[in-house]
C-alpha positions as CSV (number, residue, x, y, z in Angstrom):
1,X,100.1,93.5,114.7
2,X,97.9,94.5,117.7
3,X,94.2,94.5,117.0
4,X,91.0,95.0,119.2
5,X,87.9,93.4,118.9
6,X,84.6,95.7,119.4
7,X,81.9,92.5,119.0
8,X,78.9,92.3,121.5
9,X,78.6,87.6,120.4
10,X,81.5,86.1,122.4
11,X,81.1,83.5,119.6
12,X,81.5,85.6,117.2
13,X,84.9,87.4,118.5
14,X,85.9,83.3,119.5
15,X,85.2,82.7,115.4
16,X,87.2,86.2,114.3
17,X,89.7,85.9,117.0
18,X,90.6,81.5,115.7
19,X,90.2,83.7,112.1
20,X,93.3,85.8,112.8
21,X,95.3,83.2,114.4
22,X,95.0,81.0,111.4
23,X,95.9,83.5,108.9
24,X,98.5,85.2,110.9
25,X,99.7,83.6,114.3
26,X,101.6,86.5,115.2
27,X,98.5,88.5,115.2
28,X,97.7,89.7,118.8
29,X,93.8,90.3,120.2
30,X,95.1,93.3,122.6
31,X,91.5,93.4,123.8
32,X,87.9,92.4,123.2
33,X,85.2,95.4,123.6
34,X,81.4,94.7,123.9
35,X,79.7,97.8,123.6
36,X,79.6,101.4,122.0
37,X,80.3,103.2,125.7
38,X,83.2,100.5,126.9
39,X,84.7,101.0,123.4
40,X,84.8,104.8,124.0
41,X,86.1,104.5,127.1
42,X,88.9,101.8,126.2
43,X,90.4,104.5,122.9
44,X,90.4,107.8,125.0
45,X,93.4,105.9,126.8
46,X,94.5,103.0,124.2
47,X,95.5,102.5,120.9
48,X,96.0,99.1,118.7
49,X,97.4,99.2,114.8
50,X,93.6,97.5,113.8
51,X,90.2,97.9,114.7
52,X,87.6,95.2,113.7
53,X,84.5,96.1,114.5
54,X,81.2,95.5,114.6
55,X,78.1,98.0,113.6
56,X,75.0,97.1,115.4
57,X,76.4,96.5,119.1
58,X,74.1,96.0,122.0
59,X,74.1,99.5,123.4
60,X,74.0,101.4,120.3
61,X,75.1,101.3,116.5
62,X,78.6,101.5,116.5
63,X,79.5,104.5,114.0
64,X,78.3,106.8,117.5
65,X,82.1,105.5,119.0
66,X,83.7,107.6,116.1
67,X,81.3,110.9,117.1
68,X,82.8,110.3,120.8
69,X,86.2,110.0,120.2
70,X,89.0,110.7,117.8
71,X,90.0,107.5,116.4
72,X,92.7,107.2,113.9
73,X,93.3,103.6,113.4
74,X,92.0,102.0,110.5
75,X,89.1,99.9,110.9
76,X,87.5,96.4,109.2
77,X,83.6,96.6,109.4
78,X,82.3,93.2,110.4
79,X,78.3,92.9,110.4
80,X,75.2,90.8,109.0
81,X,74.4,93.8,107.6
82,X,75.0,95.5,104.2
83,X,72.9,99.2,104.6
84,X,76.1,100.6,106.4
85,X,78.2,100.5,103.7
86,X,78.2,103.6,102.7
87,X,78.1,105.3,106.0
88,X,81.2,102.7,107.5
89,X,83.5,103.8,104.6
90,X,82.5,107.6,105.8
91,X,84.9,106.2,108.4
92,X,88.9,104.8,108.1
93,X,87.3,101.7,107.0
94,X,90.0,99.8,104.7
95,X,86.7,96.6,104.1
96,X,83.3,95.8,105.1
97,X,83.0,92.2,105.6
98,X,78.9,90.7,105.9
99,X,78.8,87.5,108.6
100,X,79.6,84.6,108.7
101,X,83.1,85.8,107.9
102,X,84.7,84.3,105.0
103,X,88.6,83.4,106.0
104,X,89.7,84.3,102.8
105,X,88.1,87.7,102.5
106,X,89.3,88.6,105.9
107,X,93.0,87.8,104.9
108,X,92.8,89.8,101.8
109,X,91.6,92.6,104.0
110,X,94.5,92.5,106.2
111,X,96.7,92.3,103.3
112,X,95.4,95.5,101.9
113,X,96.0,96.7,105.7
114,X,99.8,95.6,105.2
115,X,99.8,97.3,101.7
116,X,98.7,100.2,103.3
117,X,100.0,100.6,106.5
118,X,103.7,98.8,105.3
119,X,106.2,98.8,108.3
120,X,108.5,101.9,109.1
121,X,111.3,99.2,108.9
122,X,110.4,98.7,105.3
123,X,110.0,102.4,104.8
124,X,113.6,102.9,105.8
125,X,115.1,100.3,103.7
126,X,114.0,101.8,100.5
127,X,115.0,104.9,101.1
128,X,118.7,103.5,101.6
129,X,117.9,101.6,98.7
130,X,117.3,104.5,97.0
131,X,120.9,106.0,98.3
132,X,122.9,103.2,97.6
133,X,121.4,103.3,93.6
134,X,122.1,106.7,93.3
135,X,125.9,106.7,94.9
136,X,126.6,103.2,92.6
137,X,128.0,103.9,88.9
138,X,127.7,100.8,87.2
139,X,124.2,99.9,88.3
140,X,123.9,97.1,89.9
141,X,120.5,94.6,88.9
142,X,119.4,93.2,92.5
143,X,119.8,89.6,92.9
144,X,117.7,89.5,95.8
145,X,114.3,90.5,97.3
146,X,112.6,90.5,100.5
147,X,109.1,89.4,101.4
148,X,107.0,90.0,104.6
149,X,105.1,87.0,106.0
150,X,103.6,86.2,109.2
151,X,105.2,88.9,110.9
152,X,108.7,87.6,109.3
153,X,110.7,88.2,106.5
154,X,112.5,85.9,103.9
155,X,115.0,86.9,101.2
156,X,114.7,85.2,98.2
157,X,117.4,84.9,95.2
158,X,115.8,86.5,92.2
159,X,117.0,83.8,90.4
160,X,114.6,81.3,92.1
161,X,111.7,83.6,91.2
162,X,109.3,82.6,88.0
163,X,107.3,85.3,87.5
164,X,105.7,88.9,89.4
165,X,102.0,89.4,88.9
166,X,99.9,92.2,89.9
167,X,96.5,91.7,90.8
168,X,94.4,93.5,92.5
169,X,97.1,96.6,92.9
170,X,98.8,94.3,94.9
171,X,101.9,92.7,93.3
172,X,103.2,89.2,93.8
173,X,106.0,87.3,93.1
174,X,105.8,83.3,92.6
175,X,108.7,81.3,93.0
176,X,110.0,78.0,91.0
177,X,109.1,75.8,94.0
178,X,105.2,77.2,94.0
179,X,105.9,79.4,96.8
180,X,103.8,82.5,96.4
181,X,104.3,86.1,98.5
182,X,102.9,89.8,98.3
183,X,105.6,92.5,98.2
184,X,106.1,96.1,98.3
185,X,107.8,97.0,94.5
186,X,105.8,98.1,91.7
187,X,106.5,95.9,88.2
188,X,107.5,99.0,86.7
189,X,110.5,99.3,89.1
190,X,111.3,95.7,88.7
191,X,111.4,96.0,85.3
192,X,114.6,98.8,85.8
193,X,116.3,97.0,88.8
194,X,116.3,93.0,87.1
195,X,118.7,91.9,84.9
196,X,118.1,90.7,80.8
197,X,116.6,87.2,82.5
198,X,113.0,89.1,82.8
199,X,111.1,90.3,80.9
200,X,107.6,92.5,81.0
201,X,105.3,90.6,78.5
202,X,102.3,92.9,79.6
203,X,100.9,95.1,82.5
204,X,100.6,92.4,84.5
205,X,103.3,89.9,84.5
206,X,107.4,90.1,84.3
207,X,108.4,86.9,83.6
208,X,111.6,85.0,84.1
209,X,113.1,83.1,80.9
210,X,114.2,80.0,82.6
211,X,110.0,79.9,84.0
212,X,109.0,79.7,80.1
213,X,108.4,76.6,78.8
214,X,106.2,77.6,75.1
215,X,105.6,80.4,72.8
216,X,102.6,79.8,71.1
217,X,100.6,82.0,68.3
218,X,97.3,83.0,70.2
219,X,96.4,84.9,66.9
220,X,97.5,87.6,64.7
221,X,98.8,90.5,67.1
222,X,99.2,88.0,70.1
223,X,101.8,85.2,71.8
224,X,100.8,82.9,74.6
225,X,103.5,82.3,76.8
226,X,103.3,78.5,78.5
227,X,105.3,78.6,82.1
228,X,106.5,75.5,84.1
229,X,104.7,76.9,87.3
230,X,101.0,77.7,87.8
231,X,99.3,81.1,86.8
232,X,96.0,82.6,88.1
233,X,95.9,83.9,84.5
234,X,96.8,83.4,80.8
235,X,100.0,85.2,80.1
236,X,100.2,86.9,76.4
237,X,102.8,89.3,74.8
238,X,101.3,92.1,74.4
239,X,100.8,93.3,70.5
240,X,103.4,96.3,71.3
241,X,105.3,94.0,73.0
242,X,105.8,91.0,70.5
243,X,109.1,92.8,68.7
244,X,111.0,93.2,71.7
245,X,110.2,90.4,73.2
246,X,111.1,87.9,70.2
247,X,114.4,89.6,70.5
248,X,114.9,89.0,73.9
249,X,113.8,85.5,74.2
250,X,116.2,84.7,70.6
251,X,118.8,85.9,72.4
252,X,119.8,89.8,70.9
């Protein structure tokens, strides 16, 4: 990912630019802009996949870049201050983040840039996917599943996977060995493509049998379900789910 910078404080871009690095190495600063005019002059000829940008720059408030020149790339507000919120998400403004930047806030906005903006490369792949299910007669439940990070990818073997947990609209899938990634499928098209080792207890979790370690009552129309890895949340069995699943996890 190539972003620009448009901050007037060299400290600040130093701070944002050490930011990026540490969240994502292969994140690339294609250019540092000071000001509302060298900003206007630097997109009528360039482009990057990120802007992040500051509002109150030293020549002029920013938002008078967009009324200069077209600008199509989607853009994280960075600023001490919180009146522009309305107006920046006027803009293609995906977060507004007040100073000092918080490193985790700033990585969850560039993972709701990825969820947006997913690569053409992934794009592609479900849509053979998508071929390959429709030519295949017996159905086939995947046994494996890719995950972006860092600018790489990693297949992992269904199998070693404990649990997927949305959050956030993003889903995540968390791994036996505590490993933890974003991906691109929704639970409800997990739920059709995994085998009888998974289950969907609820809206938010499809767990794996071998990640369960107790069933417990949590009252009359509820089960908690105990896993052998961590969970941001407690996972119960939903009351229209309770049938089904004692079925499943007996076996039938």
């Amino acid at each position: 990912m190539e972003v620009a910078i448009i901050e007037d404080e060299d400290l600040a871009a130093e701070k944002l630019t050490l930011l990026l690095r540490e969240i994502n190495p292969d994140i690339k600063v294609k250019q540092h802009l000071k000001s509302v005019e060298d900003s206007i002059k630097w997109l009528h000829n360039n482009q990057a996949d990120l802007l992040l940008l500051d509002i109150d720059l030293s020549d002029d408030l920013s938002f008078n870049i967009f009324k200069k020149v077209q600008v199509d790339i989607p853009v994280i507000f960075t600023t001490a201050y919180d009146e522009y919120a309305i107006k920046a998400f006027e803009q293609n403004s995906i977060a507004y983040l007040l100073k000092p930047i918080d490193k985790i806030e700033l990585e969850k906005s560039l993972e709701k840039y990825g969820r947006l903006h997913k690569p053409i490369e992934s794009k592609f792949q479900e849509i053979i996917n998508q071929i390959q299910g429709f030519n295949t007669n017996d159905n086939p439940k995947k046994k494996r599943i890719s995950v972006n990070y860092g600018g790489k990818m990693r297949s992992i073997a269904i199998k070693d996977v404990a649990y997927f947990h949305v959050h956030e609209k993003a889903v995540y899938l968390k791994t036996f060995d505590g490993s933890k990634y974003i991906i691109d499928e929704t639970l409800d098209a997990l739920s059709q493509s995994l085998d009888d080792s998974f289950f969907r207890v609820n809206r938010r979790f499809l767990v794996n049998m071998d990640g369960i370690e107790e069933v417990i009552p949590y009252s009359s129309r509820k089960l908690k379900i105990l896993l052998n890895v961590e969970v941001p949340e407690m996972v119960l069995v939903s009351t229209e789910k309770i049938t089904p699943f004692k079925r499943w996890f007996n076996g039938f």
